[in-house]
Structures are given as structure tokens and as C-alpha cells.
N, C-alpha and C positions, 0 to 999 in steps of 0.2 A: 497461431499468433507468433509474428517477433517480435523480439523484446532487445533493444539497445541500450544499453548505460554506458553513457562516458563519464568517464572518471577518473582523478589522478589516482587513484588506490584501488585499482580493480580488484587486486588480491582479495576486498573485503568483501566482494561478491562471491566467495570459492565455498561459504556456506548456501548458496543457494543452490548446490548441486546436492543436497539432505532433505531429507522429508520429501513432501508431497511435490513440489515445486522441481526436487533434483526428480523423481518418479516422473513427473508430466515431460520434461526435457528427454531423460530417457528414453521416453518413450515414444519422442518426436512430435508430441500435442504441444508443446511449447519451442520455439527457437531463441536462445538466449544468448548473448554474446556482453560480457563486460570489457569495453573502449578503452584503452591507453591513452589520454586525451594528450600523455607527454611523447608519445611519439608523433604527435603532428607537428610538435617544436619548430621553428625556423634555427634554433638552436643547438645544433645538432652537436654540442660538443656538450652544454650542458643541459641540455632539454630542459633549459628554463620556461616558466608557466605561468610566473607572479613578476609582481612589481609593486612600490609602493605607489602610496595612493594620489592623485591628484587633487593638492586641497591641503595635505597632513594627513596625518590621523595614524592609530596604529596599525600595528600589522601590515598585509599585502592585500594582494586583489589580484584573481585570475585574467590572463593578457586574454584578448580579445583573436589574435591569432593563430592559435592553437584552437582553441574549440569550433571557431568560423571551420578553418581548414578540418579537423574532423568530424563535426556534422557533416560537408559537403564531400569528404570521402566516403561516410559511410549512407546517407541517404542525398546521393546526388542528385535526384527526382522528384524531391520534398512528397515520397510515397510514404511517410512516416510521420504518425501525430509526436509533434516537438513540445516537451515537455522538460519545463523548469524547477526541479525543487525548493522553492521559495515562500516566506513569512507573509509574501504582496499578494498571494493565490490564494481563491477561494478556501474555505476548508472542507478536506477530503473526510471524507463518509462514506456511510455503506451505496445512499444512490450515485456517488460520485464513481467509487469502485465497478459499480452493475454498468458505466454506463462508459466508461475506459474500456472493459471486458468489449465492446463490442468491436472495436479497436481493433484493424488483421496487422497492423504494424504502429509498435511504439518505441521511441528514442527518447529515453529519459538525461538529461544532462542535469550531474550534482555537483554543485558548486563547493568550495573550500575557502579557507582562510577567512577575509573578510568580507567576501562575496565573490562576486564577475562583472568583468564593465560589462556597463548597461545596452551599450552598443551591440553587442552580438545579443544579447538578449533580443532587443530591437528588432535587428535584422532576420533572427532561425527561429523563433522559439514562436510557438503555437498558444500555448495553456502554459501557467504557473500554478502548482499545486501548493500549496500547505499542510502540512501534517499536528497542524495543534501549536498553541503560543507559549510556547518554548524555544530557546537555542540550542541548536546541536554542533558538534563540532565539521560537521558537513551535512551534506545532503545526499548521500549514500545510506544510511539509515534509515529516511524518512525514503528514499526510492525503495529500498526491500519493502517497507511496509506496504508502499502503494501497487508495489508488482506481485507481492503475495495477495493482497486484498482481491486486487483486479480478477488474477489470474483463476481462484476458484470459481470464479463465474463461467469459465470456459467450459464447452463439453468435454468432459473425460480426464479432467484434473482432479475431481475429487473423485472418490470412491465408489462413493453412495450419491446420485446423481441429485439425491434429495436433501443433500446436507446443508446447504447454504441456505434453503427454504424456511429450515427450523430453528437458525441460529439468533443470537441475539440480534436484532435490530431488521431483522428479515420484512419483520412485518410493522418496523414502530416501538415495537418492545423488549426488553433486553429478556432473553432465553431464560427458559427455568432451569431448576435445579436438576444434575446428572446422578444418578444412582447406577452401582453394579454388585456385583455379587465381592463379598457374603453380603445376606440379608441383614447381622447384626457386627457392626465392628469395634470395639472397646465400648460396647453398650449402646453404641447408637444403633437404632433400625432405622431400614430403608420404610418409607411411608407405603403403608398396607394396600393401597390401592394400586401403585406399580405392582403389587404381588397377585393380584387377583386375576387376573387373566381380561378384563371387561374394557376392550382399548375404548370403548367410547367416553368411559367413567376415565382412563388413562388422561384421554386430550382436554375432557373438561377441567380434569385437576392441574396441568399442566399448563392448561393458559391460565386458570386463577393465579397460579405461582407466577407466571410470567406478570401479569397484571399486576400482582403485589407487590413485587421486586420493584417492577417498574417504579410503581406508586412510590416506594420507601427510599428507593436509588438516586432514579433519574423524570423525576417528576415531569421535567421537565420535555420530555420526547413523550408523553401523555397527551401536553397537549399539540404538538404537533399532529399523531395521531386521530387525538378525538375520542382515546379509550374513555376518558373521564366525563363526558358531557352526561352520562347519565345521572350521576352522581356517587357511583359506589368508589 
């Protein structure tokens, strides 16, 4: 998979070369490159990027030719799904995540200030994601979340080829509870059936906890699922 981000601050992408994410790059299962959107500038004295706004209003608003110009230098061929980090897109999820992963090339552009005219959006951009109704101070944030999410989907990015299978919302339901050694930690015990060696008694106890969390939590991905129609 590659993976493009342009961005006025790519520096904040230099954590994604940690963890699991910096491992898959390493290792050549990911290609990842974070975009300088200010060196497309027509302004090459001050590699201006903003302007204010048309209308009023506060703050700035990302110029339209600097991002046009590098999307089309770095995906001249529109061989890359263009992707908008914005409040207007769907909201992203685990089936949104599984279904990005499938994705052999992605160009994610994060916007700043008080947005990006609408116009290059218009013109480059494919899909606009969401990452939840809230404001952030960019869209560099909500891109790490949606390029980590995506990217354990990939073969050979996690570890355990089965880790994404078991997690929360894998299947509908948010994950049970983790236990490790010691068995007993300032008086708490680990629940006696992880102890017992019998995986089958393991998984059954394992989705009731996932079922009850769910139930107590987020009721509400229940009934998405359908766990509830029984009625327990």
C-alpha cells in the first residue's frame, strides 16, 4: 500500500514512523511519504498557503493552488484514492477502515485553519472522511487515525495475523476484557476460567463479557448487530 499525506506540518507525521505503523514501513508493507503542501507555493519567497476569507469571517482558508498543484505532482494519473479529512464525510468506522485497507494507493489531504476552498476540493478529491463531531485543529490528526485504522487491515502489518478478528467492533461488539500475568495484582484475580486451560469454556466466557460490555456501554452497536433480538 501507499499512503500520501499532504499537509502544511508534515513534521507531525515523524510519529508515524513508531510502533506498528513505523515496523510495516520498515519493512516495506507500507509506503508512506508526508507532502510539504508549502512547497507547491507559487510563492516562492514566502511559500504562502492562506488567505482570508471571501465573505469575512475569521481566521484564513487554505489557497486552492498549492494543493491543486500538489496533488497533480504527486498523483499525476489520478492512480490514487483522494481523500479529504472533513466534518461533510461520512463517519469513519471499523467497516469504513476494512474497506480503505483495500485501497493499493491512498492520498490523504488535511486541511488547516478554517478550512480549503471548496474548489480544489471540487475539482481532486474522491471521498471526504470524518472522524467524529468534534473540531480539531487540523486534519492531520483525524488522517493518523484513519491510516492507522485502515492500515492493520493490510497483510503483514500486525503481528498476529488474527488480531484485528478479535478486537472491539470486529464483529459488532466492543472486545472483552485483557488479563496477563500475575494471576492476582493488589488483590485483584484474573477470572478463573482464563486459568483453566478449557479454550472452549475461554471463548464462551469471552463473548458473554463482550455481550455485556456491549449491553452496558454501547447499546447501541447491539442493535446494529442483532446480539439483542433474543432478548438476554
Amino acid at each position: 500500500m501507499k499512503i500520501r499525506v499532504l499537509t502544511l506540518f508534515p513534521k507531525m507525521f515523524d510519529c508515524m514512523q513508531e510502533s506498528m505503523f513505523g515496523r510495516a514501513v520498515k519493512n516495506g508493507i507500507i509506503d508512506f511519504q508526508a507532502v510539504d503542501i508549502r512547497e507547491y507555493s507559487a510563492d516562492k519567497k514566502h511559500f504562502k498557503c492562506d488567505d482570508a476569507p471571501y465573505g469575512g469571517g475569521a481566521g484564513m482558508v487554505m489557497t486552492p493552488q498549492p494543493i491543486y498543484d500538489c496533488i497533480n505532482a504527486v498523483d499525476p494519473n489520478h492512480e490514487y484514492l483522494r481523500v479529504f479529512m472533513s466534518p461533510l464525510g461520512p463517519r469513519f468506522d471499523d467497516k469504513a477502515a476494512r474497506e480503505l485497507s483495500t485501497h493499493d494507493n491512498i492520498l490523504i489531504l488535511c486541511g488547516h485553519y478554517e478550512g480549503v476552498d471548496r474548489r480544489v476540493i471540487d475539482l481532486c478529491i474522491d471521498r471526504e472522511i470524518s472522524v467524529g463531531d468534534y473540531i480539531l485543529s487540523g486534519g492531520e490528526i483525524a488522517a493518523m487515525a484513519v491510516i492507522d485504522a485502515a492500515s492493520r487491515f493490510v497483510d503483514g502489518v500486525l503481528g498476529c495475523s488474527l488480531s484485528h478478528e478479535t478486537e472491539s467492533f470486529s464483529d459488532g461488539l466492543l472486545e472483552h476484557h485483557q488479563y496477563t500475568r500475575p494471576p492476582v495484582f493488589m488483590g485483584l484475580k484474573v477470572p478463573e476460567v482464563l486459568l483453566n486451560g478449557n479454550h472452549q469454556e475461554v471463548d464462551k466466557f469471552r463473548r458473554q463479557e463482550s455481550e455485556k460490555l456491549t449491553r452496558e456501554r454501547r447499546a447501541d452497536l447491539l442493535d446494529k448487530s442483532g446480539e439483542e433480538s433474543d432478548g438476554n
